[in-house]
C-alpha positions in Angstrom: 95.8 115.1 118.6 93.3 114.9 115.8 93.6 112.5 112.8 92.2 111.8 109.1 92.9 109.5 106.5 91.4 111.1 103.5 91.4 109.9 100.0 94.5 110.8 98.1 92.3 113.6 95.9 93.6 117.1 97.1 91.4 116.4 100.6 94.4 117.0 103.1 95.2 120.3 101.3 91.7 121.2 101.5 91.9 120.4 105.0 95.6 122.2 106.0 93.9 125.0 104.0 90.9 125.3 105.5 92.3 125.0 109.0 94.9 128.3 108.7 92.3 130.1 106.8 89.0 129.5 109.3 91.0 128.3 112.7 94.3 130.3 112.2 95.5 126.8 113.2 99.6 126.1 111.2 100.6 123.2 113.6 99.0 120.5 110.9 100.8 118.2 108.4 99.6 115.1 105.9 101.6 112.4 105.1 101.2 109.7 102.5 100.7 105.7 103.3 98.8 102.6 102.4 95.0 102.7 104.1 92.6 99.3 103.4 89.4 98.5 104.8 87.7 95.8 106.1 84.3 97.5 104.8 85.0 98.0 101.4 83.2 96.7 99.0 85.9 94.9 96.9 85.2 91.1 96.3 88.3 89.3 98.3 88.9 85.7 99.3 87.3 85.0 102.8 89.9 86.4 105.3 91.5 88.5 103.5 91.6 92.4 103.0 91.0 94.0 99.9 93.9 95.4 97.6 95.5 98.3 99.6 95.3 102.4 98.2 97.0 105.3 98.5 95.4 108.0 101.2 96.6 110.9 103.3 97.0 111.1 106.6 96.4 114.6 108.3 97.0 115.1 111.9 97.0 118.0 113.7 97.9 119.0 117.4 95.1 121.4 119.2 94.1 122.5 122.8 92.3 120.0 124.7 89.8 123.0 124.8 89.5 123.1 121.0 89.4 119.8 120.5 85.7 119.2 119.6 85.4 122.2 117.7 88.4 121.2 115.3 87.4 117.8 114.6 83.9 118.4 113.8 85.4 121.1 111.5 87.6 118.8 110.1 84.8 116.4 110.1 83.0 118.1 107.9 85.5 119.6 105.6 86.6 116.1 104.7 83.3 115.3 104.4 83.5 111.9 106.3 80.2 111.5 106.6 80.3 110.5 103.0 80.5 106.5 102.8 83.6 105.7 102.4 85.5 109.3 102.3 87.7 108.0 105.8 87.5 108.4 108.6 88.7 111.1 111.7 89.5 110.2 115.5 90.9 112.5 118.7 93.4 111.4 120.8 95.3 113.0 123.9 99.0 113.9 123.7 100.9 112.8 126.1 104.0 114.6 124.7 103.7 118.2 123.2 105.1 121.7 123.9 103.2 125.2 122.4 105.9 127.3 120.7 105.8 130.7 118.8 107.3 132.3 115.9 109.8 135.2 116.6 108.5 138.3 115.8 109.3 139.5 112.3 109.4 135.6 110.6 107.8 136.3 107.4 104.7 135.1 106.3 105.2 132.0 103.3 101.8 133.1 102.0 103.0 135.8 100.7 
């Protein structure tokens, strides 16, 4: 299991784009919530976070054998290594089971 929290500017759909497009991966989804850091540079009382924002959360369920590959991809595409874009992390598991499309299921991209 790979996830990001991404800004909430269009950087999950980039992402969810960029992984059917490039990876042929469709087993991805973003959700919104409430991210804050502890390294952000808003001025807060001592012991106390700063003011919470909206991000996007995108995980996405891979391989074990494609692990790497998809979250430096997805690394990069969010662009993480930006300060302060988010963040991504990898994960095992523990419950999952690979499925298929039917035969014949038509495509929504079209």
């Amino acid at each position: 299991m790979i996830t990001a929290v991404v800004p909430d500017d269009g950087a999950d759909l980039e992402i969810l784009k960029a992984l059917r497009a490039e990876k042929g991966i469709v087993q991805a989804y973003s959700f919104a919530c409430l991210g804050s850091s502890a390294t952000a540079e808003a001025k807060t009382k001592p012991g106390k976070l700063p003011e919470p924002t909206m991000v996007r959360m995108v995980e996405v369920l891979v391989p074990e054998r494609d692990a790497d590959d998809v979250f430096d991809f997805i690394s990069q595409v969010a662009r993480v290594i930006e300060n302060g874009r988010g963040l991504v992390w990898q994960e095992s598991a523990p419950f999952s089971t690979p499925y298929e499309l039917p035969e014949g299921v038509p495509d929504e991209r079209a």
